[in-house]
N, C-alpha and C positions, 0 to 999 in steps of 0.2 A: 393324704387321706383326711387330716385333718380339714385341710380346708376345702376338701371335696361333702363333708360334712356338715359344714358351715351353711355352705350352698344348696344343699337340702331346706334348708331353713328358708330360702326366698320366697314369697308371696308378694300381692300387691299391696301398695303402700297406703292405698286410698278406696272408699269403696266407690262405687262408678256406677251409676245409672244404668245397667244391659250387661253388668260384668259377669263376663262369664266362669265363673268358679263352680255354679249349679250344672256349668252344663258341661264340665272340662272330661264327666266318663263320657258321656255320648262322644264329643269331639275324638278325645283322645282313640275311640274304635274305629273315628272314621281316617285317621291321619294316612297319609300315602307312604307304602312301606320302605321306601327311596328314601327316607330321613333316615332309619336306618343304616342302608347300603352304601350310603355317601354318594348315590347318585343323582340326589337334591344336597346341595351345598350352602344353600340361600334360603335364610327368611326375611319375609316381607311380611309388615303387616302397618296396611295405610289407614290407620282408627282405633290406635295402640291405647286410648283409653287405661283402665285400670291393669291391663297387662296378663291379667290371669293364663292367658294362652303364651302369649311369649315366654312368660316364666316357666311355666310346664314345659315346654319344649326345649330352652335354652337348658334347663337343667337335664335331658332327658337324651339327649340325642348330641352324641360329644365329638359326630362327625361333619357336624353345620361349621359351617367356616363367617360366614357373613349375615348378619344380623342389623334388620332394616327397619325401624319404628319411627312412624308418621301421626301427624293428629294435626288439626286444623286450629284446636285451641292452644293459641301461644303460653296462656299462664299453666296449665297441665306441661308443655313441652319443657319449658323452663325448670318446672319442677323435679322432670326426669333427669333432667339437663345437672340441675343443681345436686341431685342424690349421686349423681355418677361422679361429677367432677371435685364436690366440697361439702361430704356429710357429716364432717367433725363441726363445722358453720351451723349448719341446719338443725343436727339434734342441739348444741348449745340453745340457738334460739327457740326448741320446741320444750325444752325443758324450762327454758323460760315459765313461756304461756302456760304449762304446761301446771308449773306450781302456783301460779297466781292464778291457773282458774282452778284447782281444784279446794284451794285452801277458802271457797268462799261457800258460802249458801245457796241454796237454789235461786233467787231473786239476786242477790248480786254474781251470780253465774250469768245472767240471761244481761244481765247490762253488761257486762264483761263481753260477751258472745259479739253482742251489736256493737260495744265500741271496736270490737278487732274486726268485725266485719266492714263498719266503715272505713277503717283503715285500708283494709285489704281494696277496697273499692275506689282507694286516691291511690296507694302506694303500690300493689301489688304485694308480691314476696310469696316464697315457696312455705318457710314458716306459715308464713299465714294460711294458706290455699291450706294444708293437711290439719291447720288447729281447725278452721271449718270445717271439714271435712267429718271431723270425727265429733265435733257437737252441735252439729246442724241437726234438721230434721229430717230423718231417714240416710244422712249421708249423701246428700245431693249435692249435684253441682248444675246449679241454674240461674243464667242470665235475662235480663230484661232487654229491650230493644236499646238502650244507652250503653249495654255490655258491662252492669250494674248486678254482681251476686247478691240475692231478692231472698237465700235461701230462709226461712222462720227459725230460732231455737231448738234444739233438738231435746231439751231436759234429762238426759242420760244422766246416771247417776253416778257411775264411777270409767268412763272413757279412757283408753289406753291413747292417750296422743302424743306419745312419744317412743316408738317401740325400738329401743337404738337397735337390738340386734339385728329385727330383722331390716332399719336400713340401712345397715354397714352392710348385710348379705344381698340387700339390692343394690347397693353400690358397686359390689362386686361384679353382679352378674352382667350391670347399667354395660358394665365397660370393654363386652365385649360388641355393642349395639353400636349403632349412627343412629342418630333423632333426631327427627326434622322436622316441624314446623310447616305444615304445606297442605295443601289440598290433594286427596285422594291419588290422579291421575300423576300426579309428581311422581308417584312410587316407580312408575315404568321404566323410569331410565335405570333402576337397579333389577329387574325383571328379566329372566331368560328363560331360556328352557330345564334349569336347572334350579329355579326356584318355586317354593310352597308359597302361596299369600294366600293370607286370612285377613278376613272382609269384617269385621263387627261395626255394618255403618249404625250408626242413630234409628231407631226401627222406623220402621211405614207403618204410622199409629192403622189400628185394627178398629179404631168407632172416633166418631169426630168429637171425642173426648178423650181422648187417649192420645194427644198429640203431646209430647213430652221429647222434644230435641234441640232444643234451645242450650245445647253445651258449651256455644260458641252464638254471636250474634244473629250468626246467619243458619237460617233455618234449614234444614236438609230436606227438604220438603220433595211432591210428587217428581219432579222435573230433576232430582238432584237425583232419586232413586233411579229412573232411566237411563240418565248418565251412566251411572254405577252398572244396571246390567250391561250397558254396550261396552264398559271398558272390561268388564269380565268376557264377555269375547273376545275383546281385542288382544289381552293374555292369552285366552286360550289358544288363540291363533300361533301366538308366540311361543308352544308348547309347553307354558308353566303349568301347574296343575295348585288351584283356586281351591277352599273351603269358606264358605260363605254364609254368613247366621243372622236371621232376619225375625221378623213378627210371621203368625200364620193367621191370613184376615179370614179366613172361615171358621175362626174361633167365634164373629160378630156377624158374617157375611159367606155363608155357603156358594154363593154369586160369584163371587169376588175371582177373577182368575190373572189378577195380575204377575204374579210370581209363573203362573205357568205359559203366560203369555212372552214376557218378561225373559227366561230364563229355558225357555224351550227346549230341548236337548240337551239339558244338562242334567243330574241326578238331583232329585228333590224329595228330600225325608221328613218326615216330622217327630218332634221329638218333645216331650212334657218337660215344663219349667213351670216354676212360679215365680207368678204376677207377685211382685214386694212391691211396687212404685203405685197406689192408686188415691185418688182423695178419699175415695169411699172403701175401708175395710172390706163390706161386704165383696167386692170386686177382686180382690184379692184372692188367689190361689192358684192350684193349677191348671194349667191351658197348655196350648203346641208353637212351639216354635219352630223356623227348618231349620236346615242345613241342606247346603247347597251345593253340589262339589261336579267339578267336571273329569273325575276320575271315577 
């Protein structure tokens, strides 16, 4: 009991650019009821990002046998990699950083930030990836075309970047997972008819200012979204059953029918989020996002 209570406590460790924790009631209504019954056995999810959905489910449905989290950016993977396999390593080194930045002023905060950002930019390290993370601006995670984190100071005033409990209880959860480093379409070889996969690509910006997918060097751009719908067929073929959560471009473009072109025969809902990620505040608030599901 007790360390079924432990595990209650899991969330994501990072906050993530599209993370879905705003949208985990809508999803959660829409989940197929086979994760229940034990007659989905398998989770997939090829764009595991900040995790919000995995962890919801991994804690929630205690008849999932295999557990499948993918992402294209290596230094996120590693990270996952490193909370599952060595978090006694990790919190020491974030408790580090952790009192040497808080013990300084605002201005020697912000030199602080950019020295460990430059580091993070020769050396890597998991350490570093979540000290960014949590005193960056907005909690971004954005590359340049050299694969160079660009993210500004974040000026937060008192930042929790060290939160052992909750990741000794993502450690736990880490280690019932596989994580793999790969591109999308990798995922199928773990894909039957007896698995649920959730899709969170990089969204299909909604106005040509709104492109914001730079997670990884390589851009996820229109040709990558088309990919993505035809491999959701090719599942489907395979009788898994897909949830799939994207931008809705007739928030900018009532025209726009690429999702229903796209995704034709499959179930297409929209559902209210808020825009957090914009340069201009004004731009900011709520709007529709879908969900996509062939159930």
């Amino acid at each position: 009991m007790t360390v079924a209570l432990e595990k209650k406590t899991a969330k994501p460790f990072l906050k993530w650019a599209g993370g879905k924790g705003q949208l985990i009631e809508e999803i959660k209504r829409r989940l197929p009821p086979e994760l229940e019954t034990g007659q989905i056995d398998k989770y997939v999810e090829p764009f595991v990002g900040g995790g919000a959905v995995f962890f919801h489910i991994a804690l929630r449905y205690p008849k999932l046998k295999h557990f499948y989290l993918l992402d294209i950016n290596q230094v996120l993977i590693k990270c996952y990699k490193t909370i599952r396999n060595n978090p006694t390593n990790l919190i020491s080194e974030l408790k580090i950083l952790e009192t040497e930045y808080l013990k300084r002023d605002e201005t020697q905060r912000e030199e602080f930030y950019y020295q460990v950002r430059g580091e993070f930019n020769k050396y890597r390290g998991s350490a570093r990836l979540i000290f960014l993370n949590k005193t960056c601006y907005n909690g971004l995670y954005r590359v340049n075309r050299s694969n160079k984190f660009n993210v500004p100071f974040g000026r937060y005033k008192n930042p929790c970047i060290c939160d052992e409990k909750n990741l000794n209880a993502v450690s736990k959860i880490l280690r019932k997972a596989e994580i793999i480093c790969s591109d999308f379409e990798e995922s199928d070889k773990f894909i039957d008819e007896k698995s649920f996969v959730y899709f969170d690509p990089p969204y299909r910006p909604i106005s040509a200012t709104a492109s914001f997918t730079s997670y990884s060097k390589e851009d996820f751009n229109e040709s990558e979204q088309i990919r993505l719908s035809n491999f959701c067929r090719h599942i489907d073929d395979k009788g898994s059953k897909f949830l799939l959560s994207n931008s809705d471009p007739k928030n900018e473009n009532p025209n726009d029918t690429f999702f229903e072109r796209h995704y034709r025969g499959f179930t297409i809902e929209k559902v209210k989020a808020t825009r957090v990620i914009n340069c201009k505040g004004s731009n900011r608030g709520e709007i529709n996002e879908l969900l996509i599901t062939n159930y």
